[in-house]
C-alpha positions in Angstrom: 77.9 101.3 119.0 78.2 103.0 115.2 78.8 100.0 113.0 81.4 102.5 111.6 83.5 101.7 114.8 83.3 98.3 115.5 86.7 98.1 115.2 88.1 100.8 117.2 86.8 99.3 120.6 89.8 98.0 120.8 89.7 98.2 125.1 86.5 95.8 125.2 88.6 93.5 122.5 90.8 92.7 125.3 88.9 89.6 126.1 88.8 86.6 125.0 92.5 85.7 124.5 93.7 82.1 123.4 97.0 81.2 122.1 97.0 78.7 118.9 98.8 75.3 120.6 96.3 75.3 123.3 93.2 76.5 122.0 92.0 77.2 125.9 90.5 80.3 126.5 91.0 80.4 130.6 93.6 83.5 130.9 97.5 83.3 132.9 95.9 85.9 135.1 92.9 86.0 137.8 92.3 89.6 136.9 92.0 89.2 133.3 88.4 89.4 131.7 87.3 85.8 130.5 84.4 84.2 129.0 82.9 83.2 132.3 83.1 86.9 133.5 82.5 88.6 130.7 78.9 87.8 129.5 75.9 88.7 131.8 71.9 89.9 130.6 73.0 92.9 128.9 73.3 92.9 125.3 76.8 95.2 125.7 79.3 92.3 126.9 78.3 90.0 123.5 78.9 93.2 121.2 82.1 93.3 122.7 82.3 89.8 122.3 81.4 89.7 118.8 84.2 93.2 118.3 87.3 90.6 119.3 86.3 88.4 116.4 86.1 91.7 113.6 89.2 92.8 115.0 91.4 90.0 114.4 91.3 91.1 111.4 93.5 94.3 111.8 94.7 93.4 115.4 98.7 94.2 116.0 98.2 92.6 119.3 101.2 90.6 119.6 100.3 88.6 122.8 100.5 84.4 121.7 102.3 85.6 118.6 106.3 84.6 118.1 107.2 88.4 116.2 108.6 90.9 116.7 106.9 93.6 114.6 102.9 93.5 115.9 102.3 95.3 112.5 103.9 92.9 110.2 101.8 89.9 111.7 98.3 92.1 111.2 96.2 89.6 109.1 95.3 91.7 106.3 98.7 93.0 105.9 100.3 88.7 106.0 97.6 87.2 103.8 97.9 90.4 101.0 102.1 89.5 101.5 101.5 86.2 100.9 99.0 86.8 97.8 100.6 89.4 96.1 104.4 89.8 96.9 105.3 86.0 96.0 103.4 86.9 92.3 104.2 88.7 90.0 102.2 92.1 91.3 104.3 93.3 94.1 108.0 93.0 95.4 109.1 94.6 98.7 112.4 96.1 98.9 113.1 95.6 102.9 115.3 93.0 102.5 114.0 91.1 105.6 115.0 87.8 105.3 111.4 86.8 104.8 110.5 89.1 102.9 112.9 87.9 100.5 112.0 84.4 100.8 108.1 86.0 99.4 110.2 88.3 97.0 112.0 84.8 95.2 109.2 82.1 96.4 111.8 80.0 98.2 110.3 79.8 101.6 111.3 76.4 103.5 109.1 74.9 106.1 112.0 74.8 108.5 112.7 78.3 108.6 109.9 80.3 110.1 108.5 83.2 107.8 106.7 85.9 109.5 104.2 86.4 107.2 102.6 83.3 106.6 103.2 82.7 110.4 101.1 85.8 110.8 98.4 84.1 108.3 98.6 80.5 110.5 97.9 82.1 114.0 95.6 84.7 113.0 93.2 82.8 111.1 93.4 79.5 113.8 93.3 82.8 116.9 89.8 83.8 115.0 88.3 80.6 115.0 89.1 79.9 118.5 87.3 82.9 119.4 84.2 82.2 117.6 84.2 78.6 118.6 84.1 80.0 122.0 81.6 82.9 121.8 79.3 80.7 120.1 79.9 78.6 123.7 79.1 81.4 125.4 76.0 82.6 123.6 74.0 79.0 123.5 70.5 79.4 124.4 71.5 77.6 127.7 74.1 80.0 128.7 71.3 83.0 127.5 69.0 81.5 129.8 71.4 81.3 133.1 72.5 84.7 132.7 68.9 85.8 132.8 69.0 87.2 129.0 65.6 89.0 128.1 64.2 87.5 124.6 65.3 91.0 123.0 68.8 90.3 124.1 68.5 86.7 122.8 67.0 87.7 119.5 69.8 90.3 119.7 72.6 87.5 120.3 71.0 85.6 117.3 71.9 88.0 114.9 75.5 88.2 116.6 76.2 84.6 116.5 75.6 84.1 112.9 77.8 87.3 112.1 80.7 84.9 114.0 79.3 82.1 111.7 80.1 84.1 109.0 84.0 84.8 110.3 84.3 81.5 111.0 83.8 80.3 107.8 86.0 83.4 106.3 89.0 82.5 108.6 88.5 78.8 107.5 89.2 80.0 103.8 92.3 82.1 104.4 93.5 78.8 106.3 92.6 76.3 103.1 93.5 78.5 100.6 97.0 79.4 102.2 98.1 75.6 104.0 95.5 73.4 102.1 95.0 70.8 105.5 94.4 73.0 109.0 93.3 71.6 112.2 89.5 71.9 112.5 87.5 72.4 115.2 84.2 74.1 116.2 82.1 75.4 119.2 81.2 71.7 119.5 84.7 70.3 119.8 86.7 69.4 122.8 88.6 72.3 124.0 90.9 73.4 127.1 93.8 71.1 129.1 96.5 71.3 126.6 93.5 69.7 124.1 94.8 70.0 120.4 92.3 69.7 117.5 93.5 67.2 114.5 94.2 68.8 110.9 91.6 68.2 108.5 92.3 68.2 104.5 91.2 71.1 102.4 88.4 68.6 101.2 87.0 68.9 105.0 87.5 72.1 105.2 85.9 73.2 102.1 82.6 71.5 103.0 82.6 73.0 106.1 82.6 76.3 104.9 80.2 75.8 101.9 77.4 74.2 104.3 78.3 77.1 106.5 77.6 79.7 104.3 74.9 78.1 102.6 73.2 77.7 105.6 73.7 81.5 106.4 72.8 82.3 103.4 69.0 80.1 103.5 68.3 81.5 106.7 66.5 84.9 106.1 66.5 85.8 110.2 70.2 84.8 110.2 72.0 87.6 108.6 71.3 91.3 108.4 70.1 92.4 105.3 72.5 93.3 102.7 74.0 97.0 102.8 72.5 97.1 106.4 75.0 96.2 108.6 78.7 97.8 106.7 81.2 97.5 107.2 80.6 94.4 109.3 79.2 91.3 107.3 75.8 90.8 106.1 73.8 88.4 103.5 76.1 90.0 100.9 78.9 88.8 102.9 77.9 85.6 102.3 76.7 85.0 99.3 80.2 87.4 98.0 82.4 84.9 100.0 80.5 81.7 99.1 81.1 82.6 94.9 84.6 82.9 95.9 85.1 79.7 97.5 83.2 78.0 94.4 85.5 80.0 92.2 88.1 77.8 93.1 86.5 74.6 94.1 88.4 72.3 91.9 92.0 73.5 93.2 90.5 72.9 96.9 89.4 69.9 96.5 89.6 68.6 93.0 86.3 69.1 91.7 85.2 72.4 89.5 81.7 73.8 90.6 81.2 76.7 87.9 77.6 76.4 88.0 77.2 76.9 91.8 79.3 79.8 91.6 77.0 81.2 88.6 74.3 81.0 90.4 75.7 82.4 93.2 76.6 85.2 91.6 73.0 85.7 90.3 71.8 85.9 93.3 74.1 88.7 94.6 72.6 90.7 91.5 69.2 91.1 93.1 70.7 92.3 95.9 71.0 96.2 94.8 75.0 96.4 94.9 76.4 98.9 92.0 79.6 99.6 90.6 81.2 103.2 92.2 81.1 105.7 89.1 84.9 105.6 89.9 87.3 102.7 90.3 89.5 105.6 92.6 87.2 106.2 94.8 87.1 102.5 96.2 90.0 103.1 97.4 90.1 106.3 99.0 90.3 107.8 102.5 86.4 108.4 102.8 85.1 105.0 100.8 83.3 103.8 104.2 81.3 106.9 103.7 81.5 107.5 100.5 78.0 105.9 99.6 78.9 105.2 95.8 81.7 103.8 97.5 79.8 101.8 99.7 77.4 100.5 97.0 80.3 98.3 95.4 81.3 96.8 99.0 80.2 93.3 99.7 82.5 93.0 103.0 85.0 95.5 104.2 87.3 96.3 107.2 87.0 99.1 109.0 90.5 101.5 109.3 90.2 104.8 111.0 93.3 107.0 111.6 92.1 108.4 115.2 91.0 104.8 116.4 92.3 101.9 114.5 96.0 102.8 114.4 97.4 99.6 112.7 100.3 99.1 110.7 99.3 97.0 108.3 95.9 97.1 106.0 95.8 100.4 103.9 97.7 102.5 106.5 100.8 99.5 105.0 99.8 99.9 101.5 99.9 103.8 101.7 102.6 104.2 103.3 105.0 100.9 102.0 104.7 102.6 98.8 106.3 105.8 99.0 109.6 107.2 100.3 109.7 110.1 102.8 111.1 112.3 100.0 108.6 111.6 97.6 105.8 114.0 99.9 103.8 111.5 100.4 101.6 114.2 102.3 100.7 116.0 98.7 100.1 112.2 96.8 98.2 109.7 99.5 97.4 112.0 102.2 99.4 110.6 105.2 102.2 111.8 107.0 105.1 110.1 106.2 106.6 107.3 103.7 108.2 103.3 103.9 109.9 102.9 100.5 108.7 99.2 100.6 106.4 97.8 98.0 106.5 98.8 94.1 105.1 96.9 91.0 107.8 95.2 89.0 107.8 96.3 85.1 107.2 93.3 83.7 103.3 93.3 85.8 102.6 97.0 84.5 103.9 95.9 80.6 101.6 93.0 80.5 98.6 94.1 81.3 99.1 98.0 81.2 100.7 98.3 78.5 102.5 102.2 79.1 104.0 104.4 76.6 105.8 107.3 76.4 107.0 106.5 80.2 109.7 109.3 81.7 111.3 108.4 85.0 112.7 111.4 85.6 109.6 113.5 85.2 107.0 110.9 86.0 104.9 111.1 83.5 103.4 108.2 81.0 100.8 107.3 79.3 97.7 104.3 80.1 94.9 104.3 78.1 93.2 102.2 81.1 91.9 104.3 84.3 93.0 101.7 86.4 96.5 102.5 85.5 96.7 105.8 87.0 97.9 104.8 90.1 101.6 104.1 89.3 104.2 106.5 90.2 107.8 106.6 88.8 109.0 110.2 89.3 112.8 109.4 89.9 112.4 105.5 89.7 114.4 103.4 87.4 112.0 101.3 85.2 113.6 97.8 85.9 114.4 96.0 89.2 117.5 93.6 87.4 120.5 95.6 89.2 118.9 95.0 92.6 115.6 93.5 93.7 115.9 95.4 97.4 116.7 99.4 95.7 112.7 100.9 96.3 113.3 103.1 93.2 114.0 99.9 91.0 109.8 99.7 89.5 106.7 101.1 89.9 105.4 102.6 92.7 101.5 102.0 93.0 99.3 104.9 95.0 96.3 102.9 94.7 95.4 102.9 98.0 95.1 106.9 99.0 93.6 108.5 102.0 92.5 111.4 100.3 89.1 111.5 100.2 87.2 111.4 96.8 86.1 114.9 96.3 89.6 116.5 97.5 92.6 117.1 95.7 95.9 116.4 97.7 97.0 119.6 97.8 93.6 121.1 99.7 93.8 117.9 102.1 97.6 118.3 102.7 97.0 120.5 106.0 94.8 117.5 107.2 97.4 115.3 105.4 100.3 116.3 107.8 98.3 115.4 110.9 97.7 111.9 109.3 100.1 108.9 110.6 97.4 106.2 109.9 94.9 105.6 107.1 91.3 105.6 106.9 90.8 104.0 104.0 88.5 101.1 104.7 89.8 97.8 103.1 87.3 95.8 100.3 87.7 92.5 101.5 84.5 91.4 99.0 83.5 94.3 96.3 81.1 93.7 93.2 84.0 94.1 90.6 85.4 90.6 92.1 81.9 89.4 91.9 81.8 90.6 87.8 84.6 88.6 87.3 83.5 85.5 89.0 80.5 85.6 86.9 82.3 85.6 83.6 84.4 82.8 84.8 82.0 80.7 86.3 80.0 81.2 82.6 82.7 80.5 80.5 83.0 77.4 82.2 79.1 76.6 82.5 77.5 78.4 80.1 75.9 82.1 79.9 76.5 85.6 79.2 78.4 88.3 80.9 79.7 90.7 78.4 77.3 93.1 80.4 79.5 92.7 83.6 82.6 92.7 82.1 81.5 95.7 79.5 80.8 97.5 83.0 84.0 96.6 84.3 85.5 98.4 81.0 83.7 101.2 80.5 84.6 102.3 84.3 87.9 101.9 82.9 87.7 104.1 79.8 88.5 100.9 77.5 86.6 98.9 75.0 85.1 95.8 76.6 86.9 92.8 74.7 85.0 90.4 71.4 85.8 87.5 73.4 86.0 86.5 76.7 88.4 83.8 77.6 90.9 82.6 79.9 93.7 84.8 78.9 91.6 87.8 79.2 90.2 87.3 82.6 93.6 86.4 84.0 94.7 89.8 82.3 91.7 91.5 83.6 91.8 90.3 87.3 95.7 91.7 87.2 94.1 95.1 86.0 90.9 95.4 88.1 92.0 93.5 91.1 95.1 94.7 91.3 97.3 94.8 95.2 93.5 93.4 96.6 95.0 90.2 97.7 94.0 87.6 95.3 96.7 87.1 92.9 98.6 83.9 93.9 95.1 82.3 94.0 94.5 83.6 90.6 97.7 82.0 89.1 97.3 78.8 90.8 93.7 78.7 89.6 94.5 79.6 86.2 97.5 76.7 86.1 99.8 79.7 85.9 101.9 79.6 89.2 103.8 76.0 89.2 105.0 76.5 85.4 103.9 78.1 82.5 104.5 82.3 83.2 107.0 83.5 84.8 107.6 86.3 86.4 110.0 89.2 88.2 112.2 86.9 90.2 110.1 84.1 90.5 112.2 81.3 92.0 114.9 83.3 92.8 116.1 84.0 88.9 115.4 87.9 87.6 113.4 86.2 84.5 112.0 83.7 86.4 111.5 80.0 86.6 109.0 77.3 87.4 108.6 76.6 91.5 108.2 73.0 92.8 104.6 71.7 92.9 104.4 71.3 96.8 104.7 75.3 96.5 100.8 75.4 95.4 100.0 75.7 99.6 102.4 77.6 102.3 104.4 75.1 104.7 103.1 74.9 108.3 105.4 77.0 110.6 107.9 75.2 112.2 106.7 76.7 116.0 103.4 75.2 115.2 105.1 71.7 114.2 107.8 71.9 117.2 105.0 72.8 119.8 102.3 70.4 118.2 103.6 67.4 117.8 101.0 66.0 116.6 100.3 68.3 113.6 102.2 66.8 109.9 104.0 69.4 107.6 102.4 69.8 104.5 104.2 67.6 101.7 107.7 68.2 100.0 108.5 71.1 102.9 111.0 69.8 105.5 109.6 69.5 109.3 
């Protein structure tokens, strides 16, 4: 199987199914495919095994999920609604009911909101599946089945890439609900069995001895830029610096030196920055191999075989209108007039001039803000949060490929209802900025990275590196990637002390109650789990 695909075999990701109250992974049906039937000598059934754990990350399978849009509860799609439309970087203008609770931040944890619903069963449905293909693929089960030792080895190398999702799914979970229920390939499952919430205390050591001990193992993971765009040793290491980022708001304590070091070792690994910031985001950057270079951890989209409706093909589409032509901007057929970038977001760290909405022209000195859009927009979104052309529309993500101008790909352009623009789920520019974090806080020098970061950008790199600036410069680089309400609450930023475009429901903004620093548990969860507490200050 082409690494490149791994997602698309979506018919052999058919197995495996488990709904998040039960946790039991014995099918309705006698003729569905389950783990006792699925698994035999042959190395193919635990590739396919190993596929329904990738693709839970842009599965629209809605089977065991309370929606009604499969493409609105795709995980990439939920967790970058959760991260980004509740800040200050995005608003949508659907008006959905809870999109606009994500719009205001005034979710309640008795109303069910799809999204972070989406984010709640996806993450628990991934760890369910791992739990129970790393069941399947003891050495005991191996042996049964009559596995040769090249399959075993094989299986090895399989099991600690679901190792690896594990411990990813376990960090959406903490970082959106704080306490989850826990549970591993070692815990009770099956009979209605329901595994008990653990703090994000728990859960955070979990996932840092998990991915340290990937990480130690040199057999365990495939080398790094070896295995894209599923996960490898840079995988790891890329996701471990993350979690230390942000170690104190997890559990209280700050670990800048780990994530340093961390860091440090992803260096002499061989990743690069692309020559472009663009082209990261482009139709071809899984082939791309400056592209490529830069990715740490991807997802796989591909417009003739993973037809979701969330990841980039949302963010390409959400973003334009069907009159805008979206065929001669992004390269796909077709437009959503969803998501824009609210004024305030591209003034502060942008900082346009000579902007004309009526031609759609203006002026950025900083590469990065070349994505914006505003040709027959109206600059602020005050008259009316849910009008599309109130802000900034952002063409960051754009299935064009890198060497092509939109107008030579708009033949192929037309033909184009998804994207293939692969999502950067870990990329080194994230890692740059980790590092000059982690050393502000424990000592050390990256002016290098961060000069990198700026002369990519076409900008000076800055005479001092603090707080302010890398809060500014993770709005510019990291812009729409999905981290920016774990930014704010990082940088003591999201409770009180910035406001933003209609945080709290007001147009200028207002501080949000401090129970709003984690996502309330859905309210299906609660009323099918009894057992299972809401998270503090939301209603049950």
């Amino acid at each position: 199987m082409k690494l490149k695909n791994i997602f698309s075999a979506v018919a052999a990701a058919a197995m495996l199914t488990a709904c998040v109250g039960d946790l039991n992974t014995i099918p309705l049906n006698e003729t569905d495919v389950t783990s006792e039937t699925a698994y035999g000598a042959d190395e193919a059934g635990y590739v396919q095994g190993l596929t329904k754990i990738y693709f839970q990350l842009v599965s629209n399978n809605t089977q065991d999920l309370q929606v009604a849009d499969g493409g609105a509860s795709e995980f990439i799609r939920a967790f970058w609604s959760t991260q980004e439309v509740t800040a200050d970087a995005a608003k949508c203008a659907w008006g959905d009911a809870w999109v606009n609770d994500l719009n205001n931040c005034t979710w309640k944890g008795d109303v069910l909101n799809d999204a972070v619903y989406a984010v709640y069963v996806r993450t628990l449905q991934g760890i369910t599946y791992v739990n129970e293909y790393l069941r399947q693929t003891s050495n005991d089960n191996l042996s049964l089945r009559g596995c040769s030792d090249a399959v075993k080895a094989k299986v090895q190398e399989y099991r600690a890439e679901a190792r690896f999702l594990r411990a990813f799914f376990y960090w959406a979970a903490m970082d959106t609900f704080g306490q989850v229920p826990f549970s591993t390939e070692n815990t009770q499952f099956g009979g209605g069995y329901n595994p008990p919430q653990a703090p994000a205390t728990e859960i955070f050591d979990f996932v840092v001895s998990e991915l340290n001990d990937l990480a130690s193992d040199d057999s365990a993971m495939p080398a790094a830029q070896s295995n894209y765009p599923r996960a490898d040793k840079g995988s790891v290491l890329g996701l471990l610096a993350r979690v230390y980022l942000n170690a104190e708001v997890y559990t209280g304590k700050a670990m800048w030196a780990e994530a340093k070091a961390t860091c440090e070792k992803i260096y002499g690994l061989g990743y690069a920055l692309a020559p472009t910031h663009a082209e990261i985001f482009r139709g071809d950057n899984g082939e791309n191999p400056d592209a490529k270079k830069e990715m740490l951890f991807a997802a796989s989209y591909n417009a003739e075989h993973t037809q979701s409706y969330g990841g980039t093909t949302y963010l390409t589409l959400s973003t334009l209108s069907g009159d805008d032509g979206a065929v001669n901007i992004t390269g796909i057929n077709g437009g959503w007039a969803g998501n824009r970038v609210p004024d305030h977001y591209v003034q502060t760290y942008f900082a346009p001039s000579s902007a004309d909405f009526s031609t759609g022209e203006y002026t950025i000195a900083d590469k990065r803000g070349q994505y914006f859009y505003i040709k027959g927009r109206t600059q602020s979104m005050q008259d009316n949060l849910n009008t599309f052309l109130n802000g900034w529309s952002c063409i960051k993500y754009n299935n064009v490929p890198h060497d092509m101008d939109a107008v030579d790909y708009a033949a192929t352009a037309a033909t184009k209802n998804f994207s293939d623009i692969d999502w950067p789920l870990i990329r080194l520019g994230e890692i740059h900025l980790i590092y000059a974090e982690a050393c502000m806080h424990a000592g050390g020098d990256a002016s290098a990275q961060v000069a990198a970061l700026a002369e990519r950008a076409g900008v000076a790199a800055p005479k001092t590196i603090d707080a302010d600036f890398l809060m500014a410069e993770r709005a510019r680089e990291l812009m729409w990637e999905g981290h920016r309400r774990t930014d704010l609450i990082r940088f003591g930023k999201w409770i009180s002390g910035y406001n933003w475009t209609y945080k709290g429901g007001n147009f200028g903004g207002q501080d949000l109650p401090e129970h709003f620093n984690v996502f309330p548990v859905p309210s299906t969860e609660l009323a099918t789990n009894l057992d299972l507490q809401q998270n503090p200050g939301y209603a049950r």
